[in-house]
N, CA, C and O atoms as a Maestro MAE file, in Angstrom:
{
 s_m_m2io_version
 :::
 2.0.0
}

f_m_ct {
 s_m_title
 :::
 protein
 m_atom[336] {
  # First column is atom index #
  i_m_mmod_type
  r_m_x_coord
  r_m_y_coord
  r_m_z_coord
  i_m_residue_number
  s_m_chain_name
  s_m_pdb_residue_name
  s_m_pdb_atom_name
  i_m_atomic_number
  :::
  1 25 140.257 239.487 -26.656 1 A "UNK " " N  " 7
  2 3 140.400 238.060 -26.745 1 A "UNK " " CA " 6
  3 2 139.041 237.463 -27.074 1 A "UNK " " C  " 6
  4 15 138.119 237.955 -26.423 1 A "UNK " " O  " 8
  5 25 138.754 236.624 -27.840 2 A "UNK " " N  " 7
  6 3 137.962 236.188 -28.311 2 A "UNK " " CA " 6
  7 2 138.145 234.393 -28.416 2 A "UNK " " C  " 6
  8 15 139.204 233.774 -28.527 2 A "UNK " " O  " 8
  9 25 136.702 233.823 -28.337 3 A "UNK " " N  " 7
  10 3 136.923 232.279 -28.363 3 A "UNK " " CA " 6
  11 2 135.857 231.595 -29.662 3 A "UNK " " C  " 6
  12 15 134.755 232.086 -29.908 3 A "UNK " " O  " 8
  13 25 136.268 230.726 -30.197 4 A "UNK " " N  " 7
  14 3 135.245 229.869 -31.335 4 A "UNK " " CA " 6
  15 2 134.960 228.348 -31.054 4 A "UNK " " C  " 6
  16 15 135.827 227.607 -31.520 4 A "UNK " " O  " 8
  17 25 134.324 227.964 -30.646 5 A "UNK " " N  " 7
  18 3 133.622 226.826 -29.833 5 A "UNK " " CA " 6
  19 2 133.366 225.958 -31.412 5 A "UNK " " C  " 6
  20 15 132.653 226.515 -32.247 5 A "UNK " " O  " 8
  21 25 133.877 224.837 -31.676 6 A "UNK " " N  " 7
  22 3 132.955 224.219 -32.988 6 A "UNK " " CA " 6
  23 2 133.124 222.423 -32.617 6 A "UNK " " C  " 6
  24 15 134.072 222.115 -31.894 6 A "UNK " " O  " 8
  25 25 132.540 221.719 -32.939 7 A "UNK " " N  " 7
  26 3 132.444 220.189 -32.123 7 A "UNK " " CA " 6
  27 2 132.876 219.550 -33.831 7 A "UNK " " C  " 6
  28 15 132.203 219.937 -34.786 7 A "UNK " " O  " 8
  29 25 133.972 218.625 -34.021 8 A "UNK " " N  " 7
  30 3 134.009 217.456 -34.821 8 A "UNK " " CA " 6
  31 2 135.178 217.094 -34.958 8 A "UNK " " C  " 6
  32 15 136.105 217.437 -34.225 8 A "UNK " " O  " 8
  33 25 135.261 216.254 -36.058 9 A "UNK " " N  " 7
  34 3 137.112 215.143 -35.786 9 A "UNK " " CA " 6
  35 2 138.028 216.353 -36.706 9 A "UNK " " C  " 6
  36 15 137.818 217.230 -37.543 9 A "UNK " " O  " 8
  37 25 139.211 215.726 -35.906 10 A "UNK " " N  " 7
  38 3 140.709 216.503 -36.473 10 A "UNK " " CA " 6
  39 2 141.872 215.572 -36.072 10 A "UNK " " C  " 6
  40 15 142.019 214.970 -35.008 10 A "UNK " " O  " 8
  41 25 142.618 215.586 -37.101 11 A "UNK " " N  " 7
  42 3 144.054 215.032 -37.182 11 A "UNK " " CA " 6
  43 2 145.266 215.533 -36.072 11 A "UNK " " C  " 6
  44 15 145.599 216.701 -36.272 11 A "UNK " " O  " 8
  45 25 145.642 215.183 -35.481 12 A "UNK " " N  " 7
  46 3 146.950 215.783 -34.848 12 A "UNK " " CA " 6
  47 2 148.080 215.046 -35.471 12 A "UNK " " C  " 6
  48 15 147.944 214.004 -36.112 12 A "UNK " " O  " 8
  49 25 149.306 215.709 -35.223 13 A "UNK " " N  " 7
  50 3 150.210 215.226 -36.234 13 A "UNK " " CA " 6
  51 2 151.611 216.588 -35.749 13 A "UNK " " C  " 6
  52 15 151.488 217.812 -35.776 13 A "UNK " " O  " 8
  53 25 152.745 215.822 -35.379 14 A "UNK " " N  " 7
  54 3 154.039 216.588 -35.078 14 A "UNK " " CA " 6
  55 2 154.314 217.267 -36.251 14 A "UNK " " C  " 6
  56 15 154.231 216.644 -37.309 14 A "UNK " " O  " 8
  57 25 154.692 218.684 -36.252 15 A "UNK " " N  " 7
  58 3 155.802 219.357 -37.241 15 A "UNK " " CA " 6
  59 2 156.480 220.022 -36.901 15 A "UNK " " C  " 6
  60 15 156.240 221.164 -36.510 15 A "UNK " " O  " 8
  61 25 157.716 219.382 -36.970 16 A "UNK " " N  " 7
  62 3 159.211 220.348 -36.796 16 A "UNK " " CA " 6
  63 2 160.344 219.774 -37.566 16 A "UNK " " C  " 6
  64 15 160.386 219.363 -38.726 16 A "UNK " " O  " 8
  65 25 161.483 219.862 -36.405 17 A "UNK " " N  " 7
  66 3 162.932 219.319 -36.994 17 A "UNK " " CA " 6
  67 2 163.219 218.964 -35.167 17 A "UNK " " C  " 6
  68 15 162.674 219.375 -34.143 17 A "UNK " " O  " 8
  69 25 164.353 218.002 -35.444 18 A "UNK " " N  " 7
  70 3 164.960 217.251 -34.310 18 A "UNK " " CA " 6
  71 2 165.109 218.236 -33.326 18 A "UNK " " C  " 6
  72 15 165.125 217.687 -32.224 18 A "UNK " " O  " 8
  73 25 165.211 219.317 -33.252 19 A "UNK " " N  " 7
  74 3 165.160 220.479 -32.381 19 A "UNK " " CA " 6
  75 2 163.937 220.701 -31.810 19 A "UNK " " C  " 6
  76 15 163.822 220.709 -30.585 19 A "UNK " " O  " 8
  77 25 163.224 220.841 -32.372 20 A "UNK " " N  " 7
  78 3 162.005 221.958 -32.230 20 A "UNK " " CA " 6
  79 2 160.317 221.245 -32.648 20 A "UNK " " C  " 6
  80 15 159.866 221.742 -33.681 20 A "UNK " " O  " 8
  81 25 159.751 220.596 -32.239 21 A "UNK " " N  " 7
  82 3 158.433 220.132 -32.477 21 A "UNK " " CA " 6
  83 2 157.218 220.858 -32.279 21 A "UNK " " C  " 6
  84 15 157.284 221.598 -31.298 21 A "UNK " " O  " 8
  85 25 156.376 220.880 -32.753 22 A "UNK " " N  " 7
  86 3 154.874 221.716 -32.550 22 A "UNK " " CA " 6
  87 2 153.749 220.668 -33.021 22 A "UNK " " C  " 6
  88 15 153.725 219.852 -33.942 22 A "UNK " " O  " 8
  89 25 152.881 220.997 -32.078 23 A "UNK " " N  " 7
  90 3 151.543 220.119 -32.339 23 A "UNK " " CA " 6
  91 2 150.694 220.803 -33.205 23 A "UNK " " C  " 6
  92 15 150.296 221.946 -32.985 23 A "UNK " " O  " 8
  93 25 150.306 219.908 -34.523 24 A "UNK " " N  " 7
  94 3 149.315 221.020 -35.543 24 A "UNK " " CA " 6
  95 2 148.120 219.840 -35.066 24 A "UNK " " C  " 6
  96 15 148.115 218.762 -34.471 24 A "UNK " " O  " 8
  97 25 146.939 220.933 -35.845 25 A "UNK " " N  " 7
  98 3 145.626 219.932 -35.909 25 A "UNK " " CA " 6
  99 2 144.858 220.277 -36.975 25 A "UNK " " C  " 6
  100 15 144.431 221.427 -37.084 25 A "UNK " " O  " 8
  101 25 144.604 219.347 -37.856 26 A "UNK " " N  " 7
  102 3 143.955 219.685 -39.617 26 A "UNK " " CA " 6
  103 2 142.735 219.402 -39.637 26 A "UNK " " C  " 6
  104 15 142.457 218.254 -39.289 26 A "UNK " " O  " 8
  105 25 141.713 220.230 -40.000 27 A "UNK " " N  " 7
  106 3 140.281 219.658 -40.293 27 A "UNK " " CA " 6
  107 2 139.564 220.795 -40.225 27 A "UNK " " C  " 6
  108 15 139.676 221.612 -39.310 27 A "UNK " " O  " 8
  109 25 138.605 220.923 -41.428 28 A "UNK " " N  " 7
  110 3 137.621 221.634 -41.639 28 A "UNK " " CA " 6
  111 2 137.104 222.388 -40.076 28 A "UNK " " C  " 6
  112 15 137.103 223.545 -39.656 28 A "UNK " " O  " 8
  113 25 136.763 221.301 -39.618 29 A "UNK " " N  " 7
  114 3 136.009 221.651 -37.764 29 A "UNK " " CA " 6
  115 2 136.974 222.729 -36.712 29 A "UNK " " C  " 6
  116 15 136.638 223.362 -35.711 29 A "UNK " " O  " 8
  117 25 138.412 222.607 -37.487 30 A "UNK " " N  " 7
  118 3 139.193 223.293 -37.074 30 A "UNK " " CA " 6
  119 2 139.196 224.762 -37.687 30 A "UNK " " C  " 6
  120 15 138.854 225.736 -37.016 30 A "UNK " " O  " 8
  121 25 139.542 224.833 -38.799 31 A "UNK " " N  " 7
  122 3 139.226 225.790 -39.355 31 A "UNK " " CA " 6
  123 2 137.741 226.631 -39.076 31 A "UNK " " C  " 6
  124 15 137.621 227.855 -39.135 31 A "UNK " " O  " 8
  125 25 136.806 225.788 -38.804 32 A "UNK " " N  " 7
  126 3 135.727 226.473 -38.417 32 A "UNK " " CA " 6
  127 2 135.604 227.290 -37.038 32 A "UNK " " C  " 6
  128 15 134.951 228.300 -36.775 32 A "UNK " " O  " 8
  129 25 136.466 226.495 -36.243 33 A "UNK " " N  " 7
  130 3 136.578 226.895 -34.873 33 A "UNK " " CA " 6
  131 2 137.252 228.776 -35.293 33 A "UNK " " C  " 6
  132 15 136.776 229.892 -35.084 33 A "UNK " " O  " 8
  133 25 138.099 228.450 -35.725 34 A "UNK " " N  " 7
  134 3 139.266 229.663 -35.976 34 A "UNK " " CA " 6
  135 2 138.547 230.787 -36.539 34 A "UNK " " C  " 6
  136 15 138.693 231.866 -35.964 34 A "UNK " " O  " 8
  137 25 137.482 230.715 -37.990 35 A "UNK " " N  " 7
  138 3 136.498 231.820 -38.527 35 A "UNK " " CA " 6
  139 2 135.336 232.094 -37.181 35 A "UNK " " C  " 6
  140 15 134.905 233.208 -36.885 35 A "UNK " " O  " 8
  141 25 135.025 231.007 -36.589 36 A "UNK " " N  " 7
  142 3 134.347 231.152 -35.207 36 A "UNK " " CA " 6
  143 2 135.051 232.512 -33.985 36 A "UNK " " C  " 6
  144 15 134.361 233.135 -33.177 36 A "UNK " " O  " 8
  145 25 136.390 232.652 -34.168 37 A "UNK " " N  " 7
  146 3 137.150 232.850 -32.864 37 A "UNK " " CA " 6
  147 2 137.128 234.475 -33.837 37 A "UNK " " C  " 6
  148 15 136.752 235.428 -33.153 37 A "UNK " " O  " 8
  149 25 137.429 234.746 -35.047 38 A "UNK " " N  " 7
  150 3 137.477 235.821 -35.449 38 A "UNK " " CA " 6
  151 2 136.540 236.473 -35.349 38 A "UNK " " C  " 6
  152 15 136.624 237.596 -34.852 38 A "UNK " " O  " 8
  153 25 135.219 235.900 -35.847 39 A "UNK " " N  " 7
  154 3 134.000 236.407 -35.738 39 A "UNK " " CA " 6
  155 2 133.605 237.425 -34.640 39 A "UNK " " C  " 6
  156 15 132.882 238.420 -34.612 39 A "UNK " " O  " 8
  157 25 134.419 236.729 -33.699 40 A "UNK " " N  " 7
  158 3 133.925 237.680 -32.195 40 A "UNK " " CA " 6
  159 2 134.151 239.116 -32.583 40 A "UNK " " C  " 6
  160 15 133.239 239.943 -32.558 40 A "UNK " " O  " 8
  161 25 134.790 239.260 -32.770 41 A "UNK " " N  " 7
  162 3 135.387 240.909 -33.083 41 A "UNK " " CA " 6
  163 2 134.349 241.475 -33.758 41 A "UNK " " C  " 6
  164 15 134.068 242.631 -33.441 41 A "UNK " " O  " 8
  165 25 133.462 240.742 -34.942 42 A "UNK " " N  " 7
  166 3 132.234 241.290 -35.979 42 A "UNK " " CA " 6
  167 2 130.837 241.262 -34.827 42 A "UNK " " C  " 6
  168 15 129.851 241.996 -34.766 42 A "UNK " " O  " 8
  169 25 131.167 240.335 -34.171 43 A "UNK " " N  " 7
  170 3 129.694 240.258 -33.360 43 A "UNK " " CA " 6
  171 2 129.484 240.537 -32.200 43 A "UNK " " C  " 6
  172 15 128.504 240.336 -31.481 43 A "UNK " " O  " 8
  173 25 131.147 241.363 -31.897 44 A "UNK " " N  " 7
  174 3 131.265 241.931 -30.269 44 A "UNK " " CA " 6
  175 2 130.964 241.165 -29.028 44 A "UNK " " C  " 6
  176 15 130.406 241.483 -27.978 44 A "UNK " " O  " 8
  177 25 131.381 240.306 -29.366 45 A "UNK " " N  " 7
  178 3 131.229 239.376 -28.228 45 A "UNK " " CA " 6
  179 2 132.371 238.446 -27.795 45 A "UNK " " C  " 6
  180 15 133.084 237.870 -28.618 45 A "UNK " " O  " 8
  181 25 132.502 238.333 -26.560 46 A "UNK " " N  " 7
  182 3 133.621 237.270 -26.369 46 A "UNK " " CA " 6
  183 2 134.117 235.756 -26.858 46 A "UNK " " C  " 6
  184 15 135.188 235.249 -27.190 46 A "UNK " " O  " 8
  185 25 132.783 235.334 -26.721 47 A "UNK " " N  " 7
  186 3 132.634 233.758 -27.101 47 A "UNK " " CA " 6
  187 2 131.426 233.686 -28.738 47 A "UNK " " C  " 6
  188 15 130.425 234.369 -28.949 47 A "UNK " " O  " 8
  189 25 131.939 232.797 -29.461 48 A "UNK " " N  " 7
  190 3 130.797 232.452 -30.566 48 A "UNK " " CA " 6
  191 2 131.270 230.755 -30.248 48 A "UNK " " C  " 6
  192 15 132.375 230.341 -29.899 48 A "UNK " " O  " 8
  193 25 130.108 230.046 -30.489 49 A "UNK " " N  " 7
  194 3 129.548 228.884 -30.798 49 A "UNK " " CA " 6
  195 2 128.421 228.481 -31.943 49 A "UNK " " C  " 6
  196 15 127.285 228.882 -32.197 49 A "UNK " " O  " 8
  197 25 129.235 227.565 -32.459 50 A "UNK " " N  " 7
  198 3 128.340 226.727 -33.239 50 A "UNK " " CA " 6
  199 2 127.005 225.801 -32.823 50 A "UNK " " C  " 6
  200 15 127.135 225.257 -31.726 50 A "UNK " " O  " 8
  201 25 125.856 225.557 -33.458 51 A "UNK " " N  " 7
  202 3 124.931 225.193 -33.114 51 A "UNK " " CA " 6
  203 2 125.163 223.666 -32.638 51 A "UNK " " C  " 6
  204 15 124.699 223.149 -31.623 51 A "UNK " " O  " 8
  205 25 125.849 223.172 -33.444 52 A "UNK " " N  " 7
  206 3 126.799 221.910 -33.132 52 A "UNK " " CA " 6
  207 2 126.956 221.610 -31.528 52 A "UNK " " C  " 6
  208 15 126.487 220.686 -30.863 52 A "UNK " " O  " 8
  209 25 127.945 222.935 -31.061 53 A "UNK " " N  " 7
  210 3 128.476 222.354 -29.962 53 A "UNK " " CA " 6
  211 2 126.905 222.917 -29.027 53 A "UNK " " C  " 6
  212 15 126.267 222.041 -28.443 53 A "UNK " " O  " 8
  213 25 126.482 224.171 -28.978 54 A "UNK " " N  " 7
  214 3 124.797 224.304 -28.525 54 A "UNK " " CA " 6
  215 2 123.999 223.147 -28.502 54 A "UNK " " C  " 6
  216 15 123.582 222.945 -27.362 54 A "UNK " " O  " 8
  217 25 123.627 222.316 -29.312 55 A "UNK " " N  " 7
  218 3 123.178 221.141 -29.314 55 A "UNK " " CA " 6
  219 2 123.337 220.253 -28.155 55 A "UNK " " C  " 6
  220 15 122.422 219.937 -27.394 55 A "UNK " " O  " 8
  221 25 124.805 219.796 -28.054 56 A "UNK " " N  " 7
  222 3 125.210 218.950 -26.692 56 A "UNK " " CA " 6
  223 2 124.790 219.769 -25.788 56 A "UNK " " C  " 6
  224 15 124.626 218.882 -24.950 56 A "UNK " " O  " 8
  225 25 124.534 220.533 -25.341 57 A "UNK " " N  " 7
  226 3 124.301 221.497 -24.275 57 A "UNK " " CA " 6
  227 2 123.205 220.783 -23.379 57 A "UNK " " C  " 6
  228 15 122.247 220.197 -23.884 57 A "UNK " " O  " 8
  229 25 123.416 220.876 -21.991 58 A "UNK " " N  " 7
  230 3 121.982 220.766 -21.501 58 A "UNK " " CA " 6
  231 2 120.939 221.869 -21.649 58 A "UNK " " C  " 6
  232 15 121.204 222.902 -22.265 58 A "UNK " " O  " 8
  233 25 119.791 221.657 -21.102 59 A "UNK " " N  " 7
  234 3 118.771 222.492 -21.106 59 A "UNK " " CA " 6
  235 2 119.244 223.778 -20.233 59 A "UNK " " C  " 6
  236 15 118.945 224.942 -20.500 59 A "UNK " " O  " 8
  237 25 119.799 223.477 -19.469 60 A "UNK " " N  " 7
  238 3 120.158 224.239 -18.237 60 A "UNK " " CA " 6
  239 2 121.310 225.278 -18.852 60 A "UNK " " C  " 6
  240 15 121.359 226.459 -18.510 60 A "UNK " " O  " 8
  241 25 121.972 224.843 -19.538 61 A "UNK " " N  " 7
  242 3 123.156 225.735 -19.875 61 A "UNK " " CA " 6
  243 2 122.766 226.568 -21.076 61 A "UNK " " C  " 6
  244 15 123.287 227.637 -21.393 61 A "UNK " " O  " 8
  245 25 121.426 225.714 -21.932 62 A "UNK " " N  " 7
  246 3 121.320 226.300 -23.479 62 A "UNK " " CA " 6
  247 2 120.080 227.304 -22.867 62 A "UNK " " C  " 6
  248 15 119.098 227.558 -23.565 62 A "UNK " " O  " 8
  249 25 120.202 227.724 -21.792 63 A "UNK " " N  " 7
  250 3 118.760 228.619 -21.375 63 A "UNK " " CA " 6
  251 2 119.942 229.834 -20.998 63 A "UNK " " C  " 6
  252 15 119.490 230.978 -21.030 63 A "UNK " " O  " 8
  253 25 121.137 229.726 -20.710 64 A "UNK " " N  " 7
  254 3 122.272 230.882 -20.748 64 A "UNK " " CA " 6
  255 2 122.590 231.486 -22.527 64 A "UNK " " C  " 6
  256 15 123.298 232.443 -22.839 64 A "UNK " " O  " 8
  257 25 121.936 230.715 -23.312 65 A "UNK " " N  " 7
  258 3 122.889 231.494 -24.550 65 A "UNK " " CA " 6
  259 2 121.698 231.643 -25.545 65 A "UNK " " C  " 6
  260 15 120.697 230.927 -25.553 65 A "UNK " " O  " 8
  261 25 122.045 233.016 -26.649 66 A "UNK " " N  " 7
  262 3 121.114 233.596 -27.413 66 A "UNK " " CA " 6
  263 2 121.887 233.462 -28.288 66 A "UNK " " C  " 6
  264 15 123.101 233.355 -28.115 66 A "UNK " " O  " 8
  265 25 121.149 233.441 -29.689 67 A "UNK " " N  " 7
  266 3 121.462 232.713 -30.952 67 A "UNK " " CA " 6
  267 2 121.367 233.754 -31.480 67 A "UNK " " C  " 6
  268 15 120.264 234.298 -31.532 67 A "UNK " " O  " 8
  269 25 122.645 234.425 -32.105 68 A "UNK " " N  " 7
  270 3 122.879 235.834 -32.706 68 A "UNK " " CA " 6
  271 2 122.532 236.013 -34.213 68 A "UNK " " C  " 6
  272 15 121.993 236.979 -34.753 68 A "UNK " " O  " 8
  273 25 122.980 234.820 -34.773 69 A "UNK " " N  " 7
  274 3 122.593 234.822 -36.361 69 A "UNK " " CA " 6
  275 2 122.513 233.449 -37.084 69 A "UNK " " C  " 6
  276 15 122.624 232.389 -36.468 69 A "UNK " " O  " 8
  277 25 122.339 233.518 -38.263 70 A "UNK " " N  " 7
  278 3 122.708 232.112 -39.101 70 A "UNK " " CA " 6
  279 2 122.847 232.430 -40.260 70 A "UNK " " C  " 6
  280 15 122.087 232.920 -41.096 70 A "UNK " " O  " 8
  281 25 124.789 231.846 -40.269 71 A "UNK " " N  " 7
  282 3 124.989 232.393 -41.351 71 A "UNK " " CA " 6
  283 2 125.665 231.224 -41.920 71 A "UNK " " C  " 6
  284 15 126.133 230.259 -41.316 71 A "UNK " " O  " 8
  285 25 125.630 231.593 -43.865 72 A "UNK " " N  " 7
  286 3 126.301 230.189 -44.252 72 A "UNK " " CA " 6
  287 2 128.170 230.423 -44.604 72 A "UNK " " C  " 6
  288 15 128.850 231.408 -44.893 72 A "UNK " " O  " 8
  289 25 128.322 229.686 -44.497 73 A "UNK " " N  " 7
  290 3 130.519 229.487 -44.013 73 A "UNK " " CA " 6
  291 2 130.576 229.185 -45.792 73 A "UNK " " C  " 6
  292 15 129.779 228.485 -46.418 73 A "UNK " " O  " 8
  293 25 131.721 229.913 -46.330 74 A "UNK " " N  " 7
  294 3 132.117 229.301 -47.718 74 A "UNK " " CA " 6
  295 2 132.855 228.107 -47.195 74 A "UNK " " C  " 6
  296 15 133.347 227.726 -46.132 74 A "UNK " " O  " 8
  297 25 132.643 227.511 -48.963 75 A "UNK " " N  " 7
  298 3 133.178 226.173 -48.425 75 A "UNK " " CA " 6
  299 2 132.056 225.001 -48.177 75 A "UNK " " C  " 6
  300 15 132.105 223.864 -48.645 75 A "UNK " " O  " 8
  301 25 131.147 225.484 -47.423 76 A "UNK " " N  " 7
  302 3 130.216 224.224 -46.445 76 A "UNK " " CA " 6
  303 2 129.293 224.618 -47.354 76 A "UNK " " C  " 6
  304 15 129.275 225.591 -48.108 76 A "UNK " " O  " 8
  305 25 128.083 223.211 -47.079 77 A "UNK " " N  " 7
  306 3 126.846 223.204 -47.231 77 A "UNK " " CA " 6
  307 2 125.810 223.971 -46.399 77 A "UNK " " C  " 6
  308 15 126.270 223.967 -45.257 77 A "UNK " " O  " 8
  309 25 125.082 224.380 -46.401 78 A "UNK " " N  " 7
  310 3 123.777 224.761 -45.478 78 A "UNK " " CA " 6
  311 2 124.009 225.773 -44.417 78 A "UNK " " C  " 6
  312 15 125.041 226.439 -44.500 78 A "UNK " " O  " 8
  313 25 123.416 225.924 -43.702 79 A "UNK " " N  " 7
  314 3 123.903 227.270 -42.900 79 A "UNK " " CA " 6
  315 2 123.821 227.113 -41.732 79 A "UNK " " C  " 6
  316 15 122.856 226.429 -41.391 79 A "UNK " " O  " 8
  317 25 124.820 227.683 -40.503 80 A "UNK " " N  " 7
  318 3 125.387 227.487 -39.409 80 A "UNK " " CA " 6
  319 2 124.376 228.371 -38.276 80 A "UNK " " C  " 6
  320 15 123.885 229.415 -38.705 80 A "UNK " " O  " 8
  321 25 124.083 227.980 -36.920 81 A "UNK " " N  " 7
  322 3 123.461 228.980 -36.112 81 A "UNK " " CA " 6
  323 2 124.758 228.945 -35.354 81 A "UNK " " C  " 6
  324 15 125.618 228.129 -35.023 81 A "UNK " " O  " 8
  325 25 124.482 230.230 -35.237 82 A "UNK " " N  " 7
  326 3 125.653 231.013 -34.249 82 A "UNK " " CA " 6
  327 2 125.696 231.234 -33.218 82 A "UNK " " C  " 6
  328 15 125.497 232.446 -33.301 82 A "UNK " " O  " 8
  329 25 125.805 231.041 -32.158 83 A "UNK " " N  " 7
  330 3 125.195 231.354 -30.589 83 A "UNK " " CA " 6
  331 2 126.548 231.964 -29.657 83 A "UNK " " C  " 6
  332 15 127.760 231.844 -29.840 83 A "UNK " " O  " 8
  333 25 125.958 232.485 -28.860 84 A "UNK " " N  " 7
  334 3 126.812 233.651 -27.277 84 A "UNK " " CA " 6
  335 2 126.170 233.187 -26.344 84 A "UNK " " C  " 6
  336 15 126.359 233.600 -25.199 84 A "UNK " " O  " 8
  :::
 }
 m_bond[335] {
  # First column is bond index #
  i_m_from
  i_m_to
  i_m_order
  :::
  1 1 2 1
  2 2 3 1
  3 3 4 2
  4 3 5 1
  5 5 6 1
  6 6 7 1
  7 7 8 2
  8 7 9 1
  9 9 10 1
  10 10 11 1
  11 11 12 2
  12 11 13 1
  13 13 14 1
  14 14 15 1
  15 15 16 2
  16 15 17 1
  17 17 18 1
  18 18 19 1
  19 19 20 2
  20 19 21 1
  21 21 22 1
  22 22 23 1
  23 23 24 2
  24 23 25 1
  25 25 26 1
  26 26 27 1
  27 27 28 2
  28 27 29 1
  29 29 30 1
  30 30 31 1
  31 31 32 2
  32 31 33 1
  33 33 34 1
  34 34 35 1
  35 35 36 2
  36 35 37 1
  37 37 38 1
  38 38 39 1
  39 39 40 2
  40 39 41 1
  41 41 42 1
  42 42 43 1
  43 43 44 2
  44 43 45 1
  45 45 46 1
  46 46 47 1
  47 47 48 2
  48 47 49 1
  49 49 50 1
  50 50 51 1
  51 51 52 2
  52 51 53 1
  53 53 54 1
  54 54 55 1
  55 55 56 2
  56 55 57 1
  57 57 58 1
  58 58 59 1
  59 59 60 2
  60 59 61 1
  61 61 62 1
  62 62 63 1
  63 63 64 2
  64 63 65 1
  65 65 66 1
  66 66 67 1
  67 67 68 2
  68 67 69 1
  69 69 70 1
  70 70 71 1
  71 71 72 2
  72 71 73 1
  73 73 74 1
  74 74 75 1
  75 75 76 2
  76 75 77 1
  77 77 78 1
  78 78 79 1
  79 79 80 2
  80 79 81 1
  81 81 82 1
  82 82 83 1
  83 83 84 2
  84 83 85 1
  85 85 86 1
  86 86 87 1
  87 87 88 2
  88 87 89 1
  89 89 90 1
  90 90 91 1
  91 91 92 2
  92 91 93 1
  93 93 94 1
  94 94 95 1
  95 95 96 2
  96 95 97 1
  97 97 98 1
  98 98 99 1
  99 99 100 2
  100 99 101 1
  101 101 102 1
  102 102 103 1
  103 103 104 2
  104 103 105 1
  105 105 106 1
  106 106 107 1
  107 107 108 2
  108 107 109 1
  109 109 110 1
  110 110 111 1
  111 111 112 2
  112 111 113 1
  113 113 114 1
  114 114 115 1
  115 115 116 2
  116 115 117 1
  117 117 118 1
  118 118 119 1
  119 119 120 2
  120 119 121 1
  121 121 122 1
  122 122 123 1
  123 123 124 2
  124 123 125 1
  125 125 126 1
  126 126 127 1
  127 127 128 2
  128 127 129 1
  129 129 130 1
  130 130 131 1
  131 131 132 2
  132 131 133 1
  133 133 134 1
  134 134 135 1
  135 135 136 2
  136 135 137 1
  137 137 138 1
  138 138 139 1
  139 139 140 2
  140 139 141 1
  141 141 142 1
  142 142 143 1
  143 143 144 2
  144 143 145 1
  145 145 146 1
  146 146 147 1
  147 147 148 2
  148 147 149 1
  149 149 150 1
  150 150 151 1
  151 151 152 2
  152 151 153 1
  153 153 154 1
  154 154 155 1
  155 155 156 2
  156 155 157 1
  157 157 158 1
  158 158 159 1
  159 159 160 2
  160 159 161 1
  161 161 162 1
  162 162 163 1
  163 163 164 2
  164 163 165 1
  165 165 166 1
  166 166 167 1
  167 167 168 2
  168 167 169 1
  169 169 170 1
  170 170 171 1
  171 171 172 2
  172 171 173 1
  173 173 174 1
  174 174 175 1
  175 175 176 2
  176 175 177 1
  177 177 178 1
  178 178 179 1
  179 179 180 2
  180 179 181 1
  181 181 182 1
  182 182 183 1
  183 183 184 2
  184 183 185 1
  185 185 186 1
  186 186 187 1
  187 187 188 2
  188 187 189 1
  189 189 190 1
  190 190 191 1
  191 191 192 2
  192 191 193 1
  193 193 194 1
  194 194 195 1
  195 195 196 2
  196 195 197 1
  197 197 198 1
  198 198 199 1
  199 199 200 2
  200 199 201 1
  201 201 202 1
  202 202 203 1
  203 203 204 2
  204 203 205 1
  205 205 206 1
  206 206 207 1
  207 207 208 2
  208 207 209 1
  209 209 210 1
  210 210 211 1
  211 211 212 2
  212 211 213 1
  213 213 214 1
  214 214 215 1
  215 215 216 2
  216 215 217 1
  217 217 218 1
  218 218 219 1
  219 219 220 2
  220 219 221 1
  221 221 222 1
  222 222 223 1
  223 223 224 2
  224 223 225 1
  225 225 226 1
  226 226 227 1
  227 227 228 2
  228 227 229 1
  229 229 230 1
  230 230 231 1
  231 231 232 2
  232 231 233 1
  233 233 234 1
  234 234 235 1
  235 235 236 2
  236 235 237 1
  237 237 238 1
  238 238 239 1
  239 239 240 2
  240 239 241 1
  241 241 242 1
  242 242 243 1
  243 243 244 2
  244 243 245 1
  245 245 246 1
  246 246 247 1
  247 247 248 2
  248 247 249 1
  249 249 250 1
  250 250 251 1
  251 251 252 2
  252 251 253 1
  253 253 254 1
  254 254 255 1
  255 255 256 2
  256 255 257 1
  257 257 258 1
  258 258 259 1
  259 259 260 2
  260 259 261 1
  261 261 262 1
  262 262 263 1
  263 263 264 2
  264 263 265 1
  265 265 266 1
  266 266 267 1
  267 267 268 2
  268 267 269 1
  269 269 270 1
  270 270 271 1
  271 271 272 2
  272 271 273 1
  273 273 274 1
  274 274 275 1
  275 275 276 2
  276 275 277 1
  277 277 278 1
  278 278 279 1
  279 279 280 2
  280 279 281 1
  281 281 282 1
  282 282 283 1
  283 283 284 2
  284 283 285 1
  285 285 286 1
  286 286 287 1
  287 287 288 2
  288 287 289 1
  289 289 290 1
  290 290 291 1
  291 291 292 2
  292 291 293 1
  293 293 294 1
  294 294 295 1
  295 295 296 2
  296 295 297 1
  297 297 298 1
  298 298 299 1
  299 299 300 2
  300 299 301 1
  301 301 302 1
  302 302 303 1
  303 303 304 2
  304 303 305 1
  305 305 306 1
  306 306 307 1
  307 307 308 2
  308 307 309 1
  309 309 310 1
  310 310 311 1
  311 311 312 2
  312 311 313 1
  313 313 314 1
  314 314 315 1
  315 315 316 2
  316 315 317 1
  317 317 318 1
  318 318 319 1
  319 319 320 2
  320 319 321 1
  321 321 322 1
  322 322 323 1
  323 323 324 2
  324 323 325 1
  325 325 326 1
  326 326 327 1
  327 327 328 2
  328 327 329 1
  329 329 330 1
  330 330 331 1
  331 331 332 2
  332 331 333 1
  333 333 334 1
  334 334 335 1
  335 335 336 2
  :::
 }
}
């Protein structure tokens, strides 16, 4: 099991039929979360985070996590730090 931590806006929005509803959520930040959550498996680790959500961090919590790589995401501009 693996988790992808990524901080920004997303759409929610119902899709189903009169039966059956499901909550989706659309946005890049989402999608990032999700290449985030796969990643774990490449970087053996449970949790990956974006520098994004590292950022909000206090001092106190960002003194628990080491910054594994920085890599750039197709798609995006500029390149992402990766943190555990």
């Amino acid at each position: 099991m693996g988790f992808g931590l990524h901080v920004g806006w997303a759409i929610e929005g119902a899709i189903g039929s009169d039966f059956k509803i499901d909550v989706s959520y659309l946005s890049p930040n989402v999608k990032l979360s999700d290449e985030l959550e796969a990643s774990t498996k490449l970087f053996g680790t449970p949790l990956l985070m974006s520098g994004y959500v590292y950022d909000l961090m206090t001092d106190e919590t960002k003194a628990k996590c080491r910054q594994v790589d920085k890599v750039k995401i197709p798609g995006s501009s500029g390149k992402f730090r990766l943190f555990t």
